[in-house]
C-alpha positions as CSV (number, residue, x, y, z in Angstrom):
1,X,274.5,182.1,201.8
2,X,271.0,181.5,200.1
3,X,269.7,183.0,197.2
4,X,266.4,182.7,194.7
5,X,268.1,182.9,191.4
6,X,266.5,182.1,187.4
7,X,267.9,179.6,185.2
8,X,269.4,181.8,182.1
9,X,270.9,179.2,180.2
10,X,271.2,175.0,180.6
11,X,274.6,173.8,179.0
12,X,275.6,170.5,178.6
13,X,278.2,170.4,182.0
14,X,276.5,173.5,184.0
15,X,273.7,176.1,184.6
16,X,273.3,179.9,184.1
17,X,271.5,181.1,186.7
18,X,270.9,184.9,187.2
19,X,271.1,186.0,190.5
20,X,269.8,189.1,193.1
21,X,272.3,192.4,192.1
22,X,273.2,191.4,189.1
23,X,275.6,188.5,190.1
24,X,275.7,185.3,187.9
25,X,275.9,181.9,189.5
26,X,277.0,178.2,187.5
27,X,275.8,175.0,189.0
28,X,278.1,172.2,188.3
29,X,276.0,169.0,187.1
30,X,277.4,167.3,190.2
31,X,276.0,170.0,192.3
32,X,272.3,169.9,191.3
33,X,271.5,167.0,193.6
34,X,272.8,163.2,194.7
35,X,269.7,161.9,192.7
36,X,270.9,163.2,189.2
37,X,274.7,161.9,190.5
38,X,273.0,158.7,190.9
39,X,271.7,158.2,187.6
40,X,274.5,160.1,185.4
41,X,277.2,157.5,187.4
42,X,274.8,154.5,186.4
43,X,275.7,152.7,183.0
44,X,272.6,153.1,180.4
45,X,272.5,149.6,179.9
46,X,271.8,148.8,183.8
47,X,268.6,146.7,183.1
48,X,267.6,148.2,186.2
49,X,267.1,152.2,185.5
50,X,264.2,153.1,184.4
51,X,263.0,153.6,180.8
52,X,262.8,158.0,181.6
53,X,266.3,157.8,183.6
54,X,268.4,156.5,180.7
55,X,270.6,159.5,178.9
56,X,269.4,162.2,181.6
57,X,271.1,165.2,180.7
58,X,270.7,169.1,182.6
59,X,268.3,170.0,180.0
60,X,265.6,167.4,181.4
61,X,265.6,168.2,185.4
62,X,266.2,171.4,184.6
63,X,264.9,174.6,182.0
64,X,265.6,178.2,181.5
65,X,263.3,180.2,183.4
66,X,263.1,178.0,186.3
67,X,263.5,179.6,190.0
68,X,265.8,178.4,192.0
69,X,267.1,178.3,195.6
70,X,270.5,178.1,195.5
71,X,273.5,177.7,198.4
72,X,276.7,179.8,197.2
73,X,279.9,177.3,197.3
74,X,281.9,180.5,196.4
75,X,282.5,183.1,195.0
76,X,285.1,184.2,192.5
77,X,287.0,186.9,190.9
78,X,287.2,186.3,186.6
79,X,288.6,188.9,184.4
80,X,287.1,191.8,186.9
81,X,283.9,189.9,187.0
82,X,282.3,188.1,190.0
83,X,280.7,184.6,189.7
84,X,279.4,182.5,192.1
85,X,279.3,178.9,192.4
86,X,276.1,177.5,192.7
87,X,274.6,174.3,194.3
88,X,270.7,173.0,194.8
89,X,271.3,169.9,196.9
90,X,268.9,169.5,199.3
91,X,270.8,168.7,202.1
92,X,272.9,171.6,201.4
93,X,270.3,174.2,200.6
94,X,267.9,173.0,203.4
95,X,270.8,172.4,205.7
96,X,270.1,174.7,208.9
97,X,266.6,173.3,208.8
98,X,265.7,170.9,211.9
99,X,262.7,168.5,212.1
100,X,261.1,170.4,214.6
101,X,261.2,173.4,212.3
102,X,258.8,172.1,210.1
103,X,255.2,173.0,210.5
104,X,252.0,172.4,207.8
105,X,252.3,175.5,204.9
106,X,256.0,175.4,204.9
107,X,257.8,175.6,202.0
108,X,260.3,174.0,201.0
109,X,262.6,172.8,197.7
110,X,263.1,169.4,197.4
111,X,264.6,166.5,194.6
112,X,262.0,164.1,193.8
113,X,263.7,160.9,194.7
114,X,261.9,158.2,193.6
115,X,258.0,157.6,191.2
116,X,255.8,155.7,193.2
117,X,252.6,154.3,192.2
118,X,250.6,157.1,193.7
119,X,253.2,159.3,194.0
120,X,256.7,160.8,194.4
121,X,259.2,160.5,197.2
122,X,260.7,163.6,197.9
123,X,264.3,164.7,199.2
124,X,264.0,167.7,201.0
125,X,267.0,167.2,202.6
126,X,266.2,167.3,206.0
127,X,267.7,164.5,208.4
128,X,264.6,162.5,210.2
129,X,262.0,163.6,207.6
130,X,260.2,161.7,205.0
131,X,258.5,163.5,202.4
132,X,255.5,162.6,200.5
133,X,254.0,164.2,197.0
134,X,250.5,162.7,195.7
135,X,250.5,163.0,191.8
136,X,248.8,165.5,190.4
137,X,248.3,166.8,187.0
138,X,251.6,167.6,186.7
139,X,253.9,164.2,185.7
140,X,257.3,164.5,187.3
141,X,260.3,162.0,187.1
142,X,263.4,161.6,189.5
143,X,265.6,163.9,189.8
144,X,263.2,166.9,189.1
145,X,263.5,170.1,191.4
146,X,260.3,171.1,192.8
147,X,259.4,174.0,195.6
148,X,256.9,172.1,197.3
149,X,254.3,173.3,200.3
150,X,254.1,171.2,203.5
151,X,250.3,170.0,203.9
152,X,250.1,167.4,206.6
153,X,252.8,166.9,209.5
154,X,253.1,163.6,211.0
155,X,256.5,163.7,213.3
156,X,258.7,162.9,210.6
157,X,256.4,162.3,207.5
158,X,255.1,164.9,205.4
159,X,252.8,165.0,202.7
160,X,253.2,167.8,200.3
161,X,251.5,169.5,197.6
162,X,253.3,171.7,194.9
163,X,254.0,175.6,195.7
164,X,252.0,177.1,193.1
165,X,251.9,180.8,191.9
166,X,249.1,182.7,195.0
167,X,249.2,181.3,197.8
168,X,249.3,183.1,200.9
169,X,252.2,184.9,202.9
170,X,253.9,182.9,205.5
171,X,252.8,183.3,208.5
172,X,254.9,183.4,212.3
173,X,253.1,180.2,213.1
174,X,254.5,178.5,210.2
175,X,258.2,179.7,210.3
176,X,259.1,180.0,213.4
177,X,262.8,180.4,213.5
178,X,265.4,182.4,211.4
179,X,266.8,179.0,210.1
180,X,264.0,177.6,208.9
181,X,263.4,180.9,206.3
182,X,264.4,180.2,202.8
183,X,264.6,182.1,199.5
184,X,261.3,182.0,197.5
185,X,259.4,182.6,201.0
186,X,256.1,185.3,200.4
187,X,256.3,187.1,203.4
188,X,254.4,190.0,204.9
189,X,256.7,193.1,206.2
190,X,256.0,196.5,208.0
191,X,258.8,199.4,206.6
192,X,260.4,200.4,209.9
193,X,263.0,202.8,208.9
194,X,264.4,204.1,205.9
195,X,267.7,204.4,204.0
196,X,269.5,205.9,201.0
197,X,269.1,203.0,199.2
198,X,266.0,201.5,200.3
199,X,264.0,200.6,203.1
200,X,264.3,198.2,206.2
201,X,261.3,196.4,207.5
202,X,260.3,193.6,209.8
203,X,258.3,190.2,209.6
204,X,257.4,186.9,211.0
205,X,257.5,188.3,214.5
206,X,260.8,190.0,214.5
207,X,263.1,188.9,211.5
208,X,264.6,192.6,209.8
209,X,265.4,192.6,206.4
210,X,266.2,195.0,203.7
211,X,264.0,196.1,200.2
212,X,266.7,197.6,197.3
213,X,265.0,201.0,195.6
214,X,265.3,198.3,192.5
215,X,263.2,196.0,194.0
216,X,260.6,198.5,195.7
217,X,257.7,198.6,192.7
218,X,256.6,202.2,193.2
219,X,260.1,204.2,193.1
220,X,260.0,204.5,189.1
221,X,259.0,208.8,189.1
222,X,260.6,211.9,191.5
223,X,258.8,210.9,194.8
224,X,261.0,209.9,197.9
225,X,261.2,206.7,199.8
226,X,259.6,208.1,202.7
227,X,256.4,209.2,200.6
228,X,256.0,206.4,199.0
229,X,257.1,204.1,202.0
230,X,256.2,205.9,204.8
231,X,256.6,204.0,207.9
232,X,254.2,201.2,209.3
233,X,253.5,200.9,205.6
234,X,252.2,197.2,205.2
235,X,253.6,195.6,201.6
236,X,254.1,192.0,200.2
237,X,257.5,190.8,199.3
238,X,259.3,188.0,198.6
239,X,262.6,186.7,199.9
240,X,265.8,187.0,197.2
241,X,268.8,186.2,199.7
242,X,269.6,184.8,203.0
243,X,273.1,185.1,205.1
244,X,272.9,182.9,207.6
245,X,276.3,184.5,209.3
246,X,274.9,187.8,209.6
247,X,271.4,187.3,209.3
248,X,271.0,189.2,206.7
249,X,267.7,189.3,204.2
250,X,267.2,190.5,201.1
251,X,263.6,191.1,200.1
252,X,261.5,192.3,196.7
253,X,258.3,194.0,196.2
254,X,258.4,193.8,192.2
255,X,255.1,192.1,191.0
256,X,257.0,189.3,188.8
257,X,259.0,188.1,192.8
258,X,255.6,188.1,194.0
259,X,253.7,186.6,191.7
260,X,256.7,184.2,190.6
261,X,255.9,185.2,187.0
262,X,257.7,184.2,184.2
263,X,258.9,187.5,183.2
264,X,261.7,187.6,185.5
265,X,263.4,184.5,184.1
266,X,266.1,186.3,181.8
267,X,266.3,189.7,183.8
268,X,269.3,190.3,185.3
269,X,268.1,193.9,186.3
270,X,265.2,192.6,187.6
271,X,266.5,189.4,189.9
C-alpha cells in the first residue's frame, strides 16, 4: 500500500510522518533509502566521502513538513493504537512501475544518488532507467528525497525537472496504467455516484477512486453531498493512498493537497 503522508517530527533513529485518516507512520533510518545506508555504514574518516556526506544524520535528507510517498511495511497494533511502518526506498515505493510506463510529465519520487558537475543522478527506482536532474537553483546533496517530473524520455534515460507546487493535472496520456499511479499525483475526476461518506469518481480514462466528506473542500455547512457534488461534477484532487491489491484510491479536494501547501504539514485531521 502507498500513501502521501507529512513529516511531523525527525528523531535521531526514525520519522513521524502523519498519514491519510489519521494514522501515524515511523520510517526506520534504514528504510529511507540504500543511498543514506550507504553513507551512515561508511566510516567518517573514509578519505573518500565527500566533505557534505560526513556525519549525515535524518535531520539533513529529511525535515518536518516534507511530503512524502511512502510504501506501508506494516501495520501494528500499540496500546489500542495503530501505527504503520513506513519506508521511501525507491525501489520499493516505485516498485510496480515498468520502463515502458514511463512517459514525459510523469511524476515520480526519487533519491538523488550521486552530484555531478551539472547535475544530480537520480534513483527512481525503476530497473532499466537512468534518471537525470540538471541543477537548478535549488542545491541538493545525496541522499535528498525529491518528487521529480519526467521532461525528456530517451528509452531508458530521463531527464527530469523538480515537481513544483502548479503544475498541471496528469493526464491519460501520461499515466497510462493503474501501476504506474502514485501518491502525490494531481488528477482530474468526474463524481460518478455518491455515498454516505463521500463520493466516488473516475479519472485517467477509467481508474475509480473515492473522496472522504473530510477531504471534499465544500461540505463545511448543512448542504448534502449530492448538492454540492452533483454528478458529472468536474473537481481537482490529489491522490492520498493507493492499494495495489484491491485497487483501491483515496483522493482529496482540500486546497493545501492541491496546492501542496505547507499548511498541511502538522495536520493530522487534515492529511
Amino acid at each position: 500500500m502507498l500513501m502521501l503522508g507529512v513529516v511531523s517530527e525527525v528523531g535521531e533513529v526514525d520519522v513521524v510522518v502523519n498519514l491519510p485518516n489519521g494514522l501515524t507512520g515511523f520510517i526506520r533510518g534504514t528504510d529511507i533509502s540504500e543511498e543514506f545506508n550507504q553513507v551512515i555504514d561508511n566510516s567518517p574518516e573514509d578519505d573518500e566521502m565527500a566533505e557534505n556526506e560526513q556525519d549525515l544524520d535524518l535531520c539533513d535528507v529529511i525535515s518536518v513538513g516534507q511530503l512524502l510517498t511512502c510504501s506501508v511495511i506494516d501495520i501494528v497494533t500499540v496500546d489500542k493504537t495503530r501505527k504503520a511502518n513506513l519506508t521511501t526506498k525507491p525501489e520499493i515505493v516505485n516498485c510496480s512501475v515498468n520502463k515502458q510506463d514511463i512517459n514525459k510529465n510523469m511524476v515520480l519520487q526519487g533519491v538523488i544518488q550521486s552530484v555531478e558537475e551539472y547535475g544530480y543522478l537520480v534513483n527512481v527506482g525503476v530497473k532499466g532507467v537512468t534518471a537525470f536532474l540538471n541543477k537548478g537553483e535549488v542545491l541538493l546533496k545525496k541522499c535528498d528525497i525529491v518528487r521529480v517530473v519526467v521532461t525528456t524520455v530517451n528509452e531508458g534515460n530521463l531527464i527530469l525537472g523538480l515537481y513544483e507546487v502548479g503544475m498541471k493535472a496528469l493526464s491519460d496520456k501520461t499515466v497510462t496504467t493503474f501501476s504506474s499511479l502514485s501518491p502525490g499525483h494531481l488528477v482530474n475526476v468526474t463524481v460518478k455516484k455518491h455515498a454516505a461518506n463521500g463520493i466516488r469518481c473516475s479519472f485517467l480514462g477509467g481508474i475509480v477512486g473515492s473522496i472522504h466528506l473530510i477531504h471534499l473542500k465544500d461540505m463545511y455547512n448543512s448542504k448534502s453531498v449530492q448538492d454540492v457534488y452533483p454528478t458529472k461534477r468536474k473537481l481537482l484532487a490529489r491522490v492520498l493512498l493507493i492499494n495495489p491489491e484491491n485497487k483501491k484510491v483515496l483522493l482529496s479536494t482540500l486546497n493545501c493537497h492541491v496546492t501542496m501547501a505547507t499548511p498541511v504539514t502538522i495536520s493530522r485531521r487534515v492529511i
